[in-house]
C-alpha positions as CSV (number, residue, x, y, z in Angstrom):
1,X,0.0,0.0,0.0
2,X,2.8,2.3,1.2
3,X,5.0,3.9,-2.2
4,X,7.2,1.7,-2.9
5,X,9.8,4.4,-3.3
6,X,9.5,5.4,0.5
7,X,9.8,1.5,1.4
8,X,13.2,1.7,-0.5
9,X,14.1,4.7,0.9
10,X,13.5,3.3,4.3
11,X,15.8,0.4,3.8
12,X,18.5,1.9,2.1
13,X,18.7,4.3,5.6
14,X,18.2,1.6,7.9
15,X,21.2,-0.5,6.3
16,X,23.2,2.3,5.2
17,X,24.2,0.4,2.0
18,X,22.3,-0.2,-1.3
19,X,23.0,-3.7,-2.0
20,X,22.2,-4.6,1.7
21,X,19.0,-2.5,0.7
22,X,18.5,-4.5,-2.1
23,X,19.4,-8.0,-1.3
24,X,16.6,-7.2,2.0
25,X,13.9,-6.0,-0.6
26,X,14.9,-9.0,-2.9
27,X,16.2,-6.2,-5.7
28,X,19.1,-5.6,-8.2
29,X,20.9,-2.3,-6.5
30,X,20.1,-0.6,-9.7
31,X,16.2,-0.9,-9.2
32,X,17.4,0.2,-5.4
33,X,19.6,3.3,-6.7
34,X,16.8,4.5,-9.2
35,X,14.2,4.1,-6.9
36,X,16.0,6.9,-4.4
37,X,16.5,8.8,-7.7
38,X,12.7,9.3,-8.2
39,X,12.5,10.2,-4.9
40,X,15.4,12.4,-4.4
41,X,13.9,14.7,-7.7
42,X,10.0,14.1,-5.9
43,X,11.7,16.2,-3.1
44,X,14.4,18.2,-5.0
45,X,16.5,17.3,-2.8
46,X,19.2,14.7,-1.8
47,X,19.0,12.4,0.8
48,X,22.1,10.6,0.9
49,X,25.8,12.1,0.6
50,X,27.8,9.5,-1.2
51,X,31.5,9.0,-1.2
52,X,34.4,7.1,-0.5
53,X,32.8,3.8,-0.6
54,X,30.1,5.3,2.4
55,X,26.7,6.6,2.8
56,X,25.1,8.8,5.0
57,X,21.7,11.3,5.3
58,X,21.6,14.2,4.7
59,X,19.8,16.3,6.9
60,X,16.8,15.8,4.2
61,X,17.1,12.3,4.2
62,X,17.1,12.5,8.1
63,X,13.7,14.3,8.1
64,X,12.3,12.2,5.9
65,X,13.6,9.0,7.6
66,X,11.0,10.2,10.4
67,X,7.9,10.4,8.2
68,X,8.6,7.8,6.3
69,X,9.0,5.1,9.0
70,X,5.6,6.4,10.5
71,X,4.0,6.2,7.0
72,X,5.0,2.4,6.6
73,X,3.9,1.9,10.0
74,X,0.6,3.1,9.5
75,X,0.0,1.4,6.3
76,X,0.7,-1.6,7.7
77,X,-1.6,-1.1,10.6
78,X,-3.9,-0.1,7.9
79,X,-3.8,-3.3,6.1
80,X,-4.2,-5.6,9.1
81,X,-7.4,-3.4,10.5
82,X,-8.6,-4.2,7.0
83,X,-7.7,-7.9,7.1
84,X,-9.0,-8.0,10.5
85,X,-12.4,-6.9,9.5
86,X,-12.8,-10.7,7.3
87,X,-12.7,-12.5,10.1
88,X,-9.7,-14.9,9.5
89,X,-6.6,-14.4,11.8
90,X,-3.4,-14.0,9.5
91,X,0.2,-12.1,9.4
92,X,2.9,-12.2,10.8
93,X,4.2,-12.9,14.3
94,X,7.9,-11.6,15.4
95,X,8.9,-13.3,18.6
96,X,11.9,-12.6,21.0
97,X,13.1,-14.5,23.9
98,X,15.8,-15.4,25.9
99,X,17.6,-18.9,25.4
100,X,16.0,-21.1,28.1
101,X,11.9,-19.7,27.7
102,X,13.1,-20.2,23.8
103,X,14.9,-24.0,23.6
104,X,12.2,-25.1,26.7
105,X,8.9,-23.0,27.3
106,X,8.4,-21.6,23.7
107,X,8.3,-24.2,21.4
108,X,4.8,-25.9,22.6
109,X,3.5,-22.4,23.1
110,X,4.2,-21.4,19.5
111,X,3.0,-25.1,18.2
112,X,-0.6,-24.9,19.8
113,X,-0.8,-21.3,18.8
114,X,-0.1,-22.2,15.1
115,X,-2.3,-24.8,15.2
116,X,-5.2,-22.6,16.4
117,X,-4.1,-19.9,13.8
118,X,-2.2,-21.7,10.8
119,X,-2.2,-18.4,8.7
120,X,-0.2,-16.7,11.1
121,X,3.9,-16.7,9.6
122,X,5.3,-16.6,13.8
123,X,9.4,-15.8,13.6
124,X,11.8,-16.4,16.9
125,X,14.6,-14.7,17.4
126,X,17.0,-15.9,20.5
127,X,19.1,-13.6,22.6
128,X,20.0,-12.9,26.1
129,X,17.1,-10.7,28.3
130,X,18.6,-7.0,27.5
131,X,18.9,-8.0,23.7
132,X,15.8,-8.8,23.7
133,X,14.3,-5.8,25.1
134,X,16.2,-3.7,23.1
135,X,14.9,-4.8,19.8
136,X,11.4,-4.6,21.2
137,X,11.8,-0.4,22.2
138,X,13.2,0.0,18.4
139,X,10.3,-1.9,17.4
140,X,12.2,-5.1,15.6
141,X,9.9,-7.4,17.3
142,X,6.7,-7.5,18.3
143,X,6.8,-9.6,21.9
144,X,9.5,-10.9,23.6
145,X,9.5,-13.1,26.3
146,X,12.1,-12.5,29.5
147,X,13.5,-13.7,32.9
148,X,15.0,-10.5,33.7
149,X,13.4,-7.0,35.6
150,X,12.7,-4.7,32.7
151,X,13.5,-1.0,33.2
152,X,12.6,0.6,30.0
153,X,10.1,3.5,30.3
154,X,9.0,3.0,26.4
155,X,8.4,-1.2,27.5
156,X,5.2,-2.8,29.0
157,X,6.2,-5.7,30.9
158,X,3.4,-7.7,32.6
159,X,4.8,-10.6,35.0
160,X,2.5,-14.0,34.1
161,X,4.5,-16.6,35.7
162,X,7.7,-17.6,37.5
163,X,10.3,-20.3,36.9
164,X,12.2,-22.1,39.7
165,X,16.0,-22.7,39.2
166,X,16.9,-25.6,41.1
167,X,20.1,-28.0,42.0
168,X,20.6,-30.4,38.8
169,X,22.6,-33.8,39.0
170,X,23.1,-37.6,38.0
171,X,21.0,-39.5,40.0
172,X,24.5,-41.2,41.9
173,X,25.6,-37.3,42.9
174,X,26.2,-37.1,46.8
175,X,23.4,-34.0,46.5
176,X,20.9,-36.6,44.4
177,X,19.5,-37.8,47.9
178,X,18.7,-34.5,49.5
179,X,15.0,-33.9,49.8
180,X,16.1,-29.7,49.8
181,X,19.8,-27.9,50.3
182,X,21.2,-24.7,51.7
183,X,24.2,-23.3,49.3
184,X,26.7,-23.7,51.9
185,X,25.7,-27.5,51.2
186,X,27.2,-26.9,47.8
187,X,30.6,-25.8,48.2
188,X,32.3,-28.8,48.5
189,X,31.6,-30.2,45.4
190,X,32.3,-29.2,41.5
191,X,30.1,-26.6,39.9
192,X,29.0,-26.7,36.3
193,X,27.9,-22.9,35.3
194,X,26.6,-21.0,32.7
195,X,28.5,-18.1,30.9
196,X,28.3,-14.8,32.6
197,X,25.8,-12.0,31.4
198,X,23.0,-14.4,31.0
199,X,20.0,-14.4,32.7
200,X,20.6,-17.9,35.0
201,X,23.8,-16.8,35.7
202,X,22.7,-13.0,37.0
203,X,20.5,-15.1,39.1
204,X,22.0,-17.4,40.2
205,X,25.0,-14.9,41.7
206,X,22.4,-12.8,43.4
207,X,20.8,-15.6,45.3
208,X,24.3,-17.0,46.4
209,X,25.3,-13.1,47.7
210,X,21.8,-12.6,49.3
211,X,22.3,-15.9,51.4
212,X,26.1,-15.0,52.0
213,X,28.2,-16.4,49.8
214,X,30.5,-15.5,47.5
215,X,29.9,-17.0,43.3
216,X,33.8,-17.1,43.5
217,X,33.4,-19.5,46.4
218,X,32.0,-22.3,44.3
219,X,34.5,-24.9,43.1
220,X,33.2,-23.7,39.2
221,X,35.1,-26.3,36.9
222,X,33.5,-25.3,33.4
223,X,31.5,-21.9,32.5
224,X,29.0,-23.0,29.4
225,X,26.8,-21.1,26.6
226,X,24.4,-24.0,25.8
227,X,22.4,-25.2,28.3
228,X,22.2,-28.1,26.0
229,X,25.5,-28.6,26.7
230,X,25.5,-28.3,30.3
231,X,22.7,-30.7,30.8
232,X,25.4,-32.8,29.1
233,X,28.3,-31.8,31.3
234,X,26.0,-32.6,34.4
235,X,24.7,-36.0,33.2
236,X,28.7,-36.9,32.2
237,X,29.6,-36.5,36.2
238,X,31.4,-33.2,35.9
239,X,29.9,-31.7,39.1
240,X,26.3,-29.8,39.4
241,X,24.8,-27.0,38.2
242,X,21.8,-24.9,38.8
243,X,19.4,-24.3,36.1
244,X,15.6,-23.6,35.2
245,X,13.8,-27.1,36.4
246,X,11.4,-26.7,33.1
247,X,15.1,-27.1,31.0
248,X,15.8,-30.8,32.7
249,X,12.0,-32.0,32.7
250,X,12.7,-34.7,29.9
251,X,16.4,-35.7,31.4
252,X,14.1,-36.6,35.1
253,X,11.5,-38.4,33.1
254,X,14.4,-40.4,31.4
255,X,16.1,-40.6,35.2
256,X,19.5,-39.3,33.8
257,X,19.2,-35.9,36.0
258,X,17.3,-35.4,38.9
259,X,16.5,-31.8,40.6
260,X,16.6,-30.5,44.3
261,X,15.3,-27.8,45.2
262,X,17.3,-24.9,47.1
263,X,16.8,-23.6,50.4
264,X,15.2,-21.1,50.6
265,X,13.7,-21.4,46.9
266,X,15.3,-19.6,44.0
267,X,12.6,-18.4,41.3
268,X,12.6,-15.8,39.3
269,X,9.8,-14.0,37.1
270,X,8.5,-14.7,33.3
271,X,7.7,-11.5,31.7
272,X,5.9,-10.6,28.4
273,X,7.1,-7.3,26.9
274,X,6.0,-5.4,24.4
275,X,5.8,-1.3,23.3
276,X,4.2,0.6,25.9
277,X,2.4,2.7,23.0
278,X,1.9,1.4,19.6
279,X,-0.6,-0.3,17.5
280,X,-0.7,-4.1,18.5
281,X,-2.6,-5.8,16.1
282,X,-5.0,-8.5,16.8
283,X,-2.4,-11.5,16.4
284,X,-0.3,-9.7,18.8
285,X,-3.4,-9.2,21.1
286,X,-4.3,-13.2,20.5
287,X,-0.7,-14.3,21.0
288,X,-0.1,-12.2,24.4
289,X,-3.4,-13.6,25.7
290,X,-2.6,-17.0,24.7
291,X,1.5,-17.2,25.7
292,X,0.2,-15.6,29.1
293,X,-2.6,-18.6,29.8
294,X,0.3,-21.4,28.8
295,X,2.8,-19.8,30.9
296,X,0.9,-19.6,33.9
297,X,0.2,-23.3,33.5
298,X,4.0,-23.9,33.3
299,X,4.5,-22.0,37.1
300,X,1.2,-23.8,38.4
């Protein structure tokens, strides 16, 4: 609906680069290059300054970066009102979340959703908690799920659930046959973690400091990404870790990992984020209402 020279435009200032422009838009960078042309003699004015192998805007180009990324955005609010009004749920669906709710909570969530809508086209992208919410405030996704506070004055974040991070071992550990343990209980023996600056981490080295000890005072053997990779660090008798108890479920039911829970309990919250104010279409709407439900069924 929007000109399709202002869509150009757009993309060619977003990626600062004509054939990035083009290869996004699925064009040759000629069609890119006389697309700003028209524009550029619609306005009388340039919009790039080109030179030495660089782009940049102009202070025209700057102005009309403004209007024309709130034209596109209203044309495609304008198309999904209009689509809405048929009756039949469709478009697309850009999801963020961080790596555990997207390897272990996500993926049935998204499944029954696409089954109940199978016109919707849902995307994930994967990153840690402040990624995440990033992307959301410059509007490159439309929802992301968290396990970290968010701060951001332009975000909505609405708290549906928590998840419990719990002790995980082989089932022949010395800490397998404790109904519950205190962290103290844990220093003697070798500790598995994940990477620092994610979410489980953060969390994890609070908890140990509010109960009074030290993360440097674990005996930490191997610091991991992949909590894929942990798991199989853990189940390979390398020492314990402690990680989301819905990221084990299927290593208990198999019995290759078993969970205890700390003392006192560490949980932490499951947030659904979005733009405080902007247009939310009704998949967004249907998808927030929906990944809330499932999510409070995962805490229950």
């Amino acid at each position: 609906m929007a000109d399709r020279r202002l869509q150009v435009f757009h993309a060619v200032a977003k990626h600062l680069s004509f054939t990035r422009a083009g290869e996004a838009l699925h064009m040759t960078q000629p069609a890119v290059t006389f697309q700003i042309k028209q524009l550029e003699e619609h306005f009388n004015a340039r919009l790039f300054d080109r030179g030495g192998g660089r782009i940049a805007l102009t202070a025209a180009g700057d102005l009309a970066l403004g209007y024309a990324a709130r034209i596109l955005e209203l044309s495609a609010e304008l198309d999904i009102r209009v689509a809405e009004m048929t009756g039949q749920m469709s478009g697309s669906l850009v999801v963020g979340a961080s790596t555990t709710i997207a390897e272990f909570m996500l993926p049935p969530i998204l499944g029954e959703f696409n089954v109940l809508y199978p016109l919707v086209r849902a995307r994930l992208t994967v990153a840690n908690s402040e990624a995440i919410c990033s992307a959301i405030a410059a509007h490159a996704l439309d929802i992301g799920l968290v396990e970290s506070p968010v701060t951001q004055a332009s975000l909505q974040c609405e708290v549906c659930g928590d998840d419990e991070l719990q002790v995980v071992c082989p089932p022949n550990h010395p800490l397998a046959s404790h109904a519950d343990i205190d962290v103290r209980g844990l220093l003697e023996h070798d500790f598995v973690a994940r990477e620092p600056g994610s979410s489980t981490r953060n969390v994890t080295d609070d908890y140990l400091q509010a109960c009074g000890v030290e993360p440097e005072q674990l005996r930490t053997v191997m610091e991991l990404s992949s909590p894929e990779a942990l798991k199989g660090m853990v189940a390979a008798g390398l020492g314990f870790s402690i990680v989301s108890r819905a990221s084990f479920e299927k290593e208990r039911q198999l019995g290759t990992l078993v969970g205890v829970p700390l003392r006192p309990a560490l949980k932490r919250t499951l947030s659904l984020v979005y733009p405080r104010e902007r247009f939310r279409s009704q998949v967004v709407l249907s998808f927030v209402e929906f990944a809330r439900n499932k999510l409070k069924e995962l805490s229950s």
